[in-house]
N, C-alpha and C positions, 0 to 999 in steps of 0.2 A: 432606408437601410437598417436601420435599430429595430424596424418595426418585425423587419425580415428575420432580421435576428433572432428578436423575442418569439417569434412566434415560429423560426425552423427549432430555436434551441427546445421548446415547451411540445411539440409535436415528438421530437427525436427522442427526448426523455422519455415522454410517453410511452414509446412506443417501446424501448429496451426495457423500461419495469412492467410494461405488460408481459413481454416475452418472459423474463427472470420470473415473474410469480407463478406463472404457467405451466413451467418447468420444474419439476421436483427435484428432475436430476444435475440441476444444477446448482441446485440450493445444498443436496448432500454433496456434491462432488467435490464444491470448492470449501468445503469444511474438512474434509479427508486428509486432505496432506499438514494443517496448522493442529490435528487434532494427531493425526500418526507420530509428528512431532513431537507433542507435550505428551505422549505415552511414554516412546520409544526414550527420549533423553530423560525425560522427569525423572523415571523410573531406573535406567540406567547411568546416570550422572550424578544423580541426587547427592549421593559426597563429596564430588567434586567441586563445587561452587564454596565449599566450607572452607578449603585451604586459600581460596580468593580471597573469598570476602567473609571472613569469620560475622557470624552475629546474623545471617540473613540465610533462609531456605530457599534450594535452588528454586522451587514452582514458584517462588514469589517472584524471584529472578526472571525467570523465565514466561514466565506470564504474558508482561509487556510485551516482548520480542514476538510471541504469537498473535498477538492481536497484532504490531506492524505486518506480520506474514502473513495474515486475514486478508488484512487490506492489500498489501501487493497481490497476491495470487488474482484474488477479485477484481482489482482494477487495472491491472495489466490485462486481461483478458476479455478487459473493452472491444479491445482492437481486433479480434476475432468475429466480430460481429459486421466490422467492414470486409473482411474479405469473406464473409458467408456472401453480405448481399453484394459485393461483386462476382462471386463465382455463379448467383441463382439470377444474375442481372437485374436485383432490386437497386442496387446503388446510384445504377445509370439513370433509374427514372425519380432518384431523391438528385440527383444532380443537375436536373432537367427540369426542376419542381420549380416552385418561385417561394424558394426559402433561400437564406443566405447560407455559404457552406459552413461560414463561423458557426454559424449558427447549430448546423450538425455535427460539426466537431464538441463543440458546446452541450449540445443534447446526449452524446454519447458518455460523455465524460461525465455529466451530472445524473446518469442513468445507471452509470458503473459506480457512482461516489452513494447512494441511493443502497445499491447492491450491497457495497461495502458495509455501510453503516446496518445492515440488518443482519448481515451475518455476522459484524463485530457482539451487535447486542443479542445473538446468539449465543455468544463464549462469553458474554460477561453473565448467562446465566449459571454458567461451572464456577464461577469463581469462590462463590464462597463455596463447592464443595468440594474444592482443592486447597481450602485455606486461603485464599486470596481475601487481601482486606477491601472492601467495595462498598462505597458509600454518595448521597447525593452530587459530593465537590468530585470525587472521580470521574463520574458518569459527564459532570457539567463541563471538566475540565478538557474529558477526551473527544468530543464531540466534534471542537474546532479542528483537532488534531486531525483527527480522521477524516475530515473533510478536505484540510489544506493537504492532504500526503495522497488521497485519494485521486484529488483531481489531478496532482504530479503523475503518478503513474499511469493513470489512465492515458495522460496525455500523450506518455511515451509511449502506449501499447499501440494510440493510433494512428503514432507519427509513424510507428514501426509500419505498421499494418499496411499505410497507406504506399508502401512499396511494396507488398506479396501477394502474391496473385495467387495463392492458395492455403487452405486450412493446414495441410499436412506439414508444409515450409514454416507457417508462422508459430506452431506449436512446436517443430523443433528450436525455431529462434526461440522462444519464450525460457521451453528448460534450459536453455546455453546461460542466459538472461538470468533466469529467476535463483538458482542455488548459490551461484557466487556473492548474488546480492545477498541473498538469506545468511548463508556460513560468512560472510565479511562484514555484518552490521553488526557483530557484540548482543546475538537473541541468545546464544549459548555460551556464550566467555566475553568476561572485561574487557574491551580493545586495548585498554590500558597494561595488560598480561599477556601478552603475545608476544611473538619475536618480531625485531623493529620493522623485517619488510610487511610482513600483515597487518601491523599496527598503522602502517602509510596509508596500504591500499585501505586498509578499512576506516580511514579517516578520510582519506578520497570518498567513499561511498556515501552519496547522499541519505542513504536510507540508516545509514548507522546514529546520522542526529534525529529520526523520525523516532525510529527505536528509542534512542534515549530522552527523548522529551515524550515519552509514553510512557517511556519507567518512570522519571519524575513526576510524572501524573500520577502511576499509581505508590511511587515511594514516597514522595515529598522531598523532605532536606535529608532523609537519612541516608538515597542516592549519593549524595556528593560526599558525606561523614562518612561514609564505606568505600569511599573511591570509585566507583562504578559511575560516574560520567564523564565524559571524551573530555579528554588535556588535551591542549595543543600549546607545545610549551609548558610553561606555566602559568596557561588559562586554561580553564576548565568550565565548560559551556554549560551556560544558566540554561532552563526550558523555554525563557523566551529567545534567547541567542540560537536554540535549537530550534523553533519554530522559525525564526526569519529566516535560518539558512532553507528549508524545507519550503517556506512558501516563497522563496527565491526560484529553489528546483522547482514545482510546479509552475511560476510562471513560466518558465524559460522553456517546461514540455511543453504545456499549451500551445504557449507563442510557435513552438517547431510543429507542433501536430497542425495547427490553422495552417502553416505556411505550406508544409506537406501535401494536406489534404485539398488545399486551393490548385495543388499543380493536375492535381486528378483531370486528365480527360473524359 
């Protein structure tokens, strides 16, 4: 069974970063909306963030937050890839294979984390010319990050996936999906500065600690000296406190997306 494993998960991979290089248009497409973003608010907000957090410019602010919205758009959109190949009846004959289906769920999700990481190290090439400070400890630090938040999302794009029988349905799921996550994680305001019911939901929001142990990646300690990481109470969550909750949520998609994807007829 492991053998089946390693070797559906190592095919499945395969075969999604084959597809993803292949495609151009997916390589600009899913950079479109985290780059419309740091146009549209950078440029428009940009004094805004100075009455928050005196001492910090909003793109720096806001920087991190686009790189967690890299990675969500990209690995939510894993799960797109199963109802292609069940709508062209590719699925039926990967489910018929003599691979294990963990295994495929596995391969999809490290296909999409894959994705992610090359279009994150695509936006870390703006950084210095947006002013972003960027240096070896960032690049080394964000790396695990994007991997453990990556494989979460993905997870949940296939857990989704694996009940839609079609592209048009799971694309409307997605946007219902993806902006409340985006607008409730603190990529554009302190969760910490909100009115108390948003301040809830977006402490409920798994992606709001993903976000913030990415800004402390690229701020360091001056994140929490400016107030800009999530209080609960009076705690206020270190990057590794922010990483276990995060690679908490990712276990817990996986584990849903295997169990999902095993009921597949």
């Amino acid at each position: 069974m492991q053998s089946e494993t390693l070797r559906g998960t190592w095919v499945v991979a395969y075969r999604e970063i084959l597809r993803f290089v292949t495609e151009r248009s997916r390589i600009v497409g899913s950079r479109a909306m985290p780059l419309l973003l740091l146009i549209v608010f950078g440029a428009g907000f940009s004094n805004v963030i100075g009455g928050m957090a005196p001492g910090i410019d909003y793109i720096q602010f806001m920087y991190p937050g686009i790189i967690a919205i890299t990675v969500l758009t990209t690995s939510l959109f894993a799960g797109i890839s199963v109802v292609w190949d069940r709508e062209y009846g590719f699925l039926r004959e990967i489910l018929v294979a003599p691979i294990s289906r963990t295994g495929i769920v596995l391969g999809k999700a490290f296909g999409a984390t894959f994705q992610a990481a090359f279009q994150v190290a695509l936006m870390l090439i703006l950084a210095p010319i947006l002013g972003v400070h960027l240096d070896l400890g960032v690049i080394l630090g964000l790396i695990p990050m994007v991997v453990i938040l990556s494989l979460g999302l993905a997870g949940l794009g296939i857990m989704l996936a694996s009940f839609m029988r079609s592209q048009q349905g799971f694309q409307t799921m997605m946007q219902v999906i993806i902006f409340p996550l985006i607008f409730l994680a603190g990529v554009f305001f302190p969760v910490n500065n909100v009115p108390a019911w948003m301040e809830v939901i977006s402490k409920v929001n798994p992606l709001t600690y993903g976000v913030d142990a990415v800004r402390q990646v690229f701020l360091g300690s001056e994140a929490s000296a400016l107030g800009l990481g999530v209080t609960v109470g009076d705690h206020t969550f270190t990057m590794a406190q922010d990483v276990l909750v995060v690679a908490a949520m990712s276990a817990i998609a996986l584990g849903a997306a295997i169990w999902a994807f095993n009921r597949q007829e």
